[in-house]
C-alpha positions in Angstrom: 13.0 -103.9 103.0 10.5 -101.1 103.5 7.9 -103.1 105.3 10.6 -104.2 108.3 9.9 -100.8 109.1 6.4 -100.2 108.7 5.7 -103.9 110.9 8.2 -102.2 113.6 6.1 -99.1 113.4 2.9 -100.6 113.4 4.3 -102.6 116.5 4.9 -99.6 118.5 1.9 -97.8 117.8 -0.4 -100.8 119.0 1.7 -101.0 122.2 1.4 -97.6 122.3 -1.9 -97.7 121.7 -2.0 -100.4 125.2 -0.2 -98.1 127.4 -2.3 -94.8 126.7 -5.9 -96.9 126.7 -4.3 -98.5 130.0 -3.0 -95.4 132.0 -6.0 -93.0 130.6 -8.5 -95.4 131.3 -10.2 -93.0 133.6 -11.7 -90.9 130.6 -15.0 -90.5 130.3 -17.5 -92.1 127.0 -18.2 -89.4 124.9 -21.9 -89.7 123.9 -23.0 -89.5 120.3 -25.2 -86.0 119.5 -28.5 -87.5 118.3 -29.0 -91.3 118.3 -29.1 -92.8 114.9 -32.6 -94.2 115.1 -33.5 -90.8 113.9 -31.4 -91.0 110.9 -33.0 -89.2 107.8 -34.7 -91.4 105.2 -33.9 -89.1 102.8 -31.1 -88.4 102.1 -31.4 -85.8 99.0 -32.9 -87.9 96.3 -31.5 -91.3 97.9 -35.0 -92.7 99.9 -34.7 -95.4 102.6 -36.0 -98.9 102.1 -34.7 -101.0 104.8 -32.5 -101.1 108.1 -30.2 -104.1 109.3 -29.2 -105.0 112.3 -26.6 -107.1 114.1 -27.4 -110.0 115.8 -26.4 -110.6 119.2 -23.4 -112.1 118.5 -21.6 -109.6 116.2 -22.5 -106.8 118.6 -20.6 -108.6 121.2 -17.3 -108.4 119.3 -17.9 -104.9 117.7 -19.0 -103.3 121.4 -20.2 -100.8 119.3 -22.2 -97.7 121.3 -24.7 -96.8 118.3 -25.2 -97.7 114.6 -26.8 -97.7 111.3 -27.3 -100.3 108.6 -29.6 -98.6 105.9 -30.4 -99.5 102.5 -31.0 -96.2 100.5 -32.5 -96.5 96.5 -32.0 -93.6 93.9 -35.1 -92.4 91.4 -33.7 -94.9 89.1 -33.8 -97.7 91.9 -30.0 -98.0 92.5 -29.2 -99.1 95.6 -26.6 -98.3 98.2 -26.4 -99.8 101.4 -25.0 -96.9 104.4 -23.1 -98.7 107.6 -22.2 -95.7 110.2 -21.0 -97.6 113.3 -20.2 -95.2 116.5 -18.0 -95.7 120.0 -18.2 -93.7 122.6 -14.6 -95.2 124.0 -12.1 -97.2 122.5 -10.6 -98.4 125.6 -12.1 -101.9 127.4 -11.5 -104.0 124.4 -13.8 -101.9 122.3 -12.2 -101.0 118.9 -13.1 -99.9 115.3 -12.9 -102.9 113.2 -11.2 -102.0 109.4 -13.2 -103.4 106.3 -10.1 -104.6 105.4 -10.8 -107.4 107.8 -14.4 -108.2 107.7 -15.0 -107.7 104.1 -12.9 -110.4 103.6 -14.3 -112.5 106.4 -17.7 -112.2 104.5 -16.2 -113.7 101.8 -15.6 -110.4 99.5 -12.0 -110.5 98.1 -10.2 -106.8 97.2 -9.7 -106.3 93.6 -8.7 -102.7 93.7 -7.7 -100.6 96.3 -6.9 -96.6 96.3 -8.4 -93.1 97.8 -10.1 -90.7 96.6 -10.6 -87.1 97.7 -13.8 -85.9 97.6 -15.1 -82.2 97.4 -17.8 -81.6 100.2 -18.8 -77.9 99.2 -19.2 -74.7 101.2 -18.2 -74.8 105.0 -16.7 -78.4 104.9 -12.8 -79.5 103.6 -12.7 -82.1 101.1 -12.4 -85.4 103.0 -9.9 -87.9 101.2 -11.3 -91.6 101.5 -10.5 -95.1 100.8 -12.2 -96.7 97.5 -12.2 -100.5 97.2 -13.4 -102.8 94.4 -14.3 -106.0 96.0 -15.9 -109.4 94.2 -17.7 -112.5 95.5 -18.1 -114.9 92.8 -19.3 -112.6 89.9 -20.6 -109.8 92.0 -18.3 -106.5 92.1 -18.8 -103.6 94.3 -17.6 -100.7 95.0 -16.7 -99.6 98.8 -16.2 -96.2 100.2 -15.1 -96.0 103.9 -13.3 -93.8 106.5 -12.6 -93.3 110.2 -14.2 -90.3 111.4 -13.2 -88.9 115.3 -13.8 -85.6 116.4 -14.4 -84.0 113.4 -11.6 -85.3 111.7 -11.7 -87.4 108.7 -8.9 -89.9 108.6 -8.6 -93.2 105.2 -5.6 -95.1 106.6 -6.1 -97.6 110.1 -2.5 -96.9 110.7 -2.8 -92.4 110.9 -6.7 -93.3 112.9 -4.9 -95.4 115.2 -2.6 -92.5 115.9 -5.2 -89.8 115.9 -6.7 -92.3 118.8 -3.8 -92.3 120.6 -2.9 -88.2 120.3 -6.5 -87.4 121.3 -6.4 -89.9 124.3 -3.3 -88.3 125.5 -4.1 -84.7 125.0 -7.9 -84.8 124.9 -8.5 -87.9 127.1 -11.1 -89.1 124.3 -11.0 -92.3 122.4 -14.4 -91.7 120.5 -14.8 -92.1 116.7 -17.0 -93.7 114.2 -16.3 -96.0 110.9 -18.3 -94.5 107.5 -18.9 -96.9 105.0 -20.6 -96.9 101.5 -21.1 -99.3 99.2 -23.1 -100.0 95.7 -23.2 -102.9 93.7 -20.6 -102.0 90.1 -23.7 -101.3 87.7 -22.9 -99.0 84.5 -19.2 -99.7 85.0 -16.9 -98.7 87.8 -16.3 -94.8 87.3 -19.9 -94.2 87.3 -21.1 -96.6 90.6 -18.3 -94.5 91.9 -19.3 -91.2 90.9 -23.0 -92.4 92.0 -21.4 -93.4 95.6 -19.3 -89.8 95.6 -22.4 -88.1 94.9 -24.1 -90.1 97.7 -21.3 -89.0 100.4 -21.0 -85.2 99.3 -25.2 -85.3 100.0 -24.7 -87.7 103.6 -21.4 -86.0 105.0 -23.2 -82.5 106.3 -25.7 -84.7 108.1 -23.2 -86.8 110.0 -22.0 -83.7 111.8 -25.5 -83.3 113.6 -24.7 -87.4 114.9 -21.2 -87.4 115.4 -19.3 -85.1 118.2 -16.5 -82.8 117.7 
């Protein structure tokens, strides 16, 4: 019974979401701080190996303004792969798309799903973020993602949608940026996710000299 009112919810916040992008469609793009090409390749002891990028195609349906596919290898050569994707707007069709839909669409199916709330250290509030375990065949991995607009860290695609819409109605802004982690499970879960907690408390300072308030 409790999901009738969660679709009904959802249902209004997307239409919602329509009316504000429609009738506030005269806001301007909000350009990102530094452009991610100059991304550190060091990231504390985490050294970069090798950048992705999307083809063509996949950057027509993500419309997304800047971004950064990097895979980052510790002392002991364990690798993480870093995705920060960034929009300036979210209005014009141009929207954050949830790993919740594309993992899948790769093929990774969700084992495990929770959140996590992770200490960042002096200056900075502990962010809370979404953990997944996710499996293709007999490959596990552990996922850390979050939505990340204005200097606000939101898990959930329900609260970013309506941080989106409270920001384009008070702030005329629709800008925000998906953060996403991920490691291959080696040494067990707890400690490929201690390795990718570790990882984020290093990585989180540095995204505030890419990503506007």
């Amino acid at each position: 019974m409790r999901q009738v009112p969660r679709l009904a919810l959802s249902c209004l916040l997307l239409l919602g979401t329509l009316l504000v992008l429609q009738f506030h469609s005269h806001g301007e793009a909000v350009p990102i701080r530094k452009p991610f090409s100059t991304f550190p390749e060091s990231v504390t002891r985490w050294r970069g190996q090798e950048d992705s990028y999307f083809n063509t195609e996949v950057l027509g349906v993500l419309k997304v303004d800047d971004y950064l596919m990097r895979r980052y290898v510790d002392e002991s050569g364990r690798a993480l792969w870093l995705y920060v994707g960034y929009w300036a707007t979210q209005r014009k069709g141009a929207q954050i798309h949830s790993p919740r839909n594309c993992l899948p669409a790769g093929g990774w199916e969700p084992v495990e799903a929770a959140r996590i709330t992770i200490p960042i250290g002096a200056g900075h509030e502990a962010i809370t973020v979404n953990r997944y375990l996710i499996q293709k065949d007999r490959d596990l991995q552990v996922v850390l993602y979050w939505y990340q607009s204005q200097g606000r860290v939101v898990a959930g695609e329900l609260s970013a949608k309506i941080e989106m819409v409270r920001s384009a109605i008070f702030r005329n802004r629709t800008d925000g940026a998906l953060v996403r982690v991920s490691a291959p499970v080696v040494g067990g879960l707890p400690e490929t996710t201690d390795r990718l907690v570790k990882y984020v408390q290093a990585l989180y300072p540095i995204l505030g000299e890419y990503l506007p308030d």
